[in-house]
N, C-alpha and C positions, 0 to 999 in steps of 0.2 A: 384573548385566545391564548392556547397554553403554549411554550414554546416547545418545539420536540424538537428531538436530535436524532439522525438517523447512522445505525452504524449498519456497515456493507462489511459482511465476513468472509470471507477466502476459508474455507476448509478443505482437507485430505485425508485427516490423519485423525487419531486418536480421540475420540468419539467421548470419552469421558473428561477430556480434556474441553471439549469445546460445550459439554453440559454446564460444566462451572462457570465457563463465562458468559451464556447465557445468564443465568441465573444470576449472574452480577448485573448484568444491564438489564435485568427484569425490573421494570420500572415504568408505570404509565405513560409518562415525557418519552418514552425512547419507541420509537418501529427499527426494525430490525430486518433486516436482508441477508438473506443466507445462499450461499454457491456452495454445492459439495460437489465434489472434483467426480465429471463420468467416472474416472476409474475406479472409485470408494467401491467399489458394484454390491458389498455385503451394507454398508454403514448405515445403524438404524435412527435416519430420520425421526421417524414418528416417535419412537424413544424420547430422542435428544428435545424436539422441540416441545414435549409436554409438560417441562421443567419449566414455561413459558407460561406463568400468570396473570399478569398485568401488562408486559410490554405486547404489541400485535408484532407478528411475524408474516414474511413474504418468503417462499423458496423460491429461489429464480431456476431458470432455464440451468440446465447440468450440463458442462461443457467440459473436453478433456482439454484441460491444461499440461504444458509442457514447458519445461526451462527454458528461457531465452528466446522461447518462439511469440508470436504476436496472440497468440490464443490470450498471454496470459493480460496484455492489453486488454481484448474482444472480453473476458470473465471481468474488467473492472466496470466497459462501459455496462455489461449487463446488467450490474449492480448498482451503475450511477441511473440508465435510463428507465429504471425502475423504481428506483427511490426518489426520482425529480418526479414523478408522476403528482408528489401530496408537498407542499412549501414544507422544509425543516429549515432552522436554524442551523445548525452542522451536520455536516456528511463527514464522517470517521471509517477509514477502511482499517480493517485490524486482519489477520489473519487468526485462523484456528487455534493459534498457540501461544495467543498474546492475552494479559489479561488486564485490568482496570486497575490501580493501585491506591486509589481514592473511591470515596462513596458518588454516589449521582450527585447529593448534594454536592458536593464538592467539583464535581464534575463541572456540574452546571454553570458554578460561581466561575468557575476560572472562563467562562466562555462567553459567560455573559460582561466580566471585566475587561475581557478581550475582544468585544463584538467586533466584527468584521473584519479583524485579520484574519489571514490564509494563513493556516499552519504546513506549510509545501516545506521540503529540506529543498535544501539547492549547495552544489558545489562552489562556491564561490572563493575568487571574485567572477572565475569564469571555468566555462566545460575544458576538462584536459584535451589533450589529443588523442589519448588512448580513447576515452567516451566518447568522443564528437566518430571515431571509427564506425559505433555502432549502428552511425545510421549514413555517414559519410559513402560506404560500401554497400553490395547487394550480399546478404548474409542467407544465402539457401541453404547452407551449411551450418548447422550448431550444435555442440553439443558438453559435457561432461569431459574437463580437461586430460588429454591421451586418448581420448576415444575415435574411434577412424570418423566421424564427421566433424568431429574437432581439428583433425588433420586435413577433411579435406578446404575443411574453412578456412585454416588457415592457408592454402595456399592458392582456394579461389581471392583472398583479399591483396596474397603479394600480385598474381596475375591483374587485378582491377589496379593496385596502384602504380604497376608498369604502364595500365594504358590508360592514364589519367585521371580516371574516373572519380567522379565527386558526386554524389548527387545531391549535397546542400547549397551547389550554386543553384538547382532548379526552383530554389524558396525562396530567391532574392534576401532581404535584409533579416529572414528570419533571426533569433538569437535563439540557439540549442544550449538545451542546460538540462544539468543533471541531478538526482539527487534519491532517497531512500523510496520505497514506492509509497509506504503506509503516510498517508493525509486527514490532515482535518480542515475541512472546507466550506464555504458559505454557500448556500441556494445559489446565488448568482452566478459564482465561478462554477458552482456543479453543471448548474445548463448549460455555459458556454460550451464545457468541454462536452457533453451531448451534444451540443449544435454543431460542434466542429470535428463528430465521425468523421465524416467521411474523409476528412481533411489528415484526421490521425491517420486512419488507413493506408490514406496515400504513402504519406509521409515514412511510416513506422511499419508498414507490412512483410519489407525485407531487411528490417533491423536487426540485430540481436540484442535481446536485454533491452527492448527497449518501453520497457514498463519504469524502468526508472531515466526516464527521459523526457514521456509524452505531457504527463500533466504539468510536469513543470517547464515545456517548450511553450504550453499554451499557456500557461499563468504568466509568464517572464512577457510573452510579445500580446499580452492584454491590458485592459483599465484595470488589472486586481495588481498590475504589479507595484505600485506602489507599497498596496498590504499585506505582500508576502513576508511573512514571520519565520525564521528558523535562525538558529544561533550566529551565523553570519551578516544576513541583516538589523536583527533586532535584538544582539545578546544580551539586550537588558529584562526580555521576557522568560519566563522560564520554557524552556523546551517540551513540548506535549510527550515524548515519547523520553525514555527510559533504555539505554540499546550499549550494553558494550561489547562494542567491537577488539577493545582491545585485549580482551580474553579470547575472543573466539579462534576459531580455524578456518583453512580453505575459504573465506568469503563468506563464512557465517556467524551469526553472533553468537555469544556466548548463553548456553542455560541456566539460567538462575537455581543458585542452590539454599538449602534454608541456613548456609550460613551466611547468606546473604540479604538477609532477613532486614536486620537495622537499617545497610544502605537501603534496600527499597521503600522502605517506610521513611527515611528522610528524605527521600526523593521529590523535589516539586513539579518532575511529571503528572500526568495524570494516566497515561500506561505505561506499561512493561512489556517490554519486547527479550527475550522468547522463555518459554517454560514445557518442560517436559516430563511426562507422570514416568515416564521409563526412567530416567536418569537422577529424577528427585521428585517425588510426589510428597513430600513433606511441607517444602514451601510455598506449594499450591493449600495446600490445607490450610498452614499459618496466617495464609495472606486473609 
């Protein structure tokens, strides 16, 4: 049987952007799951996904996603509990603005050298305290730093830690950990995390931010955590993802521009996190 990889895309934005990456995972081995954000309300679907010959494609249920709220949780499981529906080899979430920097071949080999490590990032050796806050408190409040629900967050969380409140003693021996949201994951650990909705929900419903928390809470207190991979447990692997943060701003990474061309090409990534045809549509073409 042939092995297929399944990638789950996050989209919002820039519709010519997420043609090309299409087209780069257009590829018989690969199915493909597609989220375009409710709010897109113009963004032409039927367009984008005809650029789509060989790989099959799924559009999942259209959900509005929002910063820091659990929606954007609820938009990953709906992309895992439909891509667990057929066995793949790896489950890849990439968002709309991310792109491949290797051929499938290439793709493949590195996954098939690597079978059954989890590519989860994690904060290590353990969650800050600032992070463990996300879900420590009940977060009704989120929003876009200075904004009045940003203010009023902040001060329903000093009110909660006046009056003790914790809600990670209600999970006993859980271990919360944190790390970047984009994964690459085995069948196995994909269903867990499906089988254990209801349990995220609980957990992560009044989080904030808490999409980079959930799957790596559940891979750390399962049977995968032995084979979680990312640069602090296993820096002797190369890192799947491509992402510097220390160009960027405000909590975002930085754009690749085409003079950045050679590093990504020497890159032993197999993606590139982030690119934008507004800021530089050059090195999207070069790649």
């Amino acid at each position: 049987m042939m092995k297929k990889h399944a990638y789950l895309i996050m989209a919002h934005t820039q519709p010519e952007l997420l043609k090309i990456l299409l087209k780069r995972l257009d590829d018989l081995r690969n199915d493909i799951y597609l989220h375009i954000d409710k709010k897109a309300a113009d963004y032409p679907i039927d367009e984008i996904v005809s650029v789509l010959e060989n790989a099959s494609y799924t559009l999942t249920e259209r959900t509005d996603v929002k910063w820091g709220g659990y929606s954007q949780i609820h938009c990953e499981m709906v992309l895992l509990k439909e891509a667990v529906k057929k066995e793949h080899s790896y489950y890849h979430l990439l968002s709309g603005m991310d792109l491949p920097i290797k051929s499938q071949d290439e793709i493949y080999a590195f996954f098939d050298k690597y079978d059954g490590l989890e590519f989860v990032d994690e904060d290590l050796p353990q969650i800050s305290e600032t992070a463990l806050n996300r879900v420590k408190y009940h977060h009704k409040f989120y929003g876009k730093a200075g904004s009045l629900e940003d203010l009023l967050g902040v001060v329903a969380v000093k009110v909660q830690k006046l009056l003790g409140v914790n809600r990670t003693k209600a999970y006993g021996n859980v271990i919360f950990q944190k790390g970047r949201n984009w994964f690459s994951i085995t069948h196995g650990l994909a269903k867990l995390v499906v089988e254990k909705e209801a349990w995220i929900a609980k957990v992560f419903k009044d989080s904030v931010c808490g999409d980079e928390l959930f799957l790596q809470t559940v891979a750390r207190n399962s049977v995968f955590r032995e084979k979680i991979c990312n640069p602090n447990t296993m820096p002797e692997i190369p890192d799947t993802r491509h992402i510097d943060w220390e160009r960027g701003s405000n909590n975002n990474p930085y754009v690749f521009r085409v003079s950045d061309y050679e590093e990504l090409k020497a890159s032993t990534a197999v993606f590139a996190r982030k690119f934008d045809l507004n800021i530089d549509k050059e090195i999207v073409e070069k790649l």
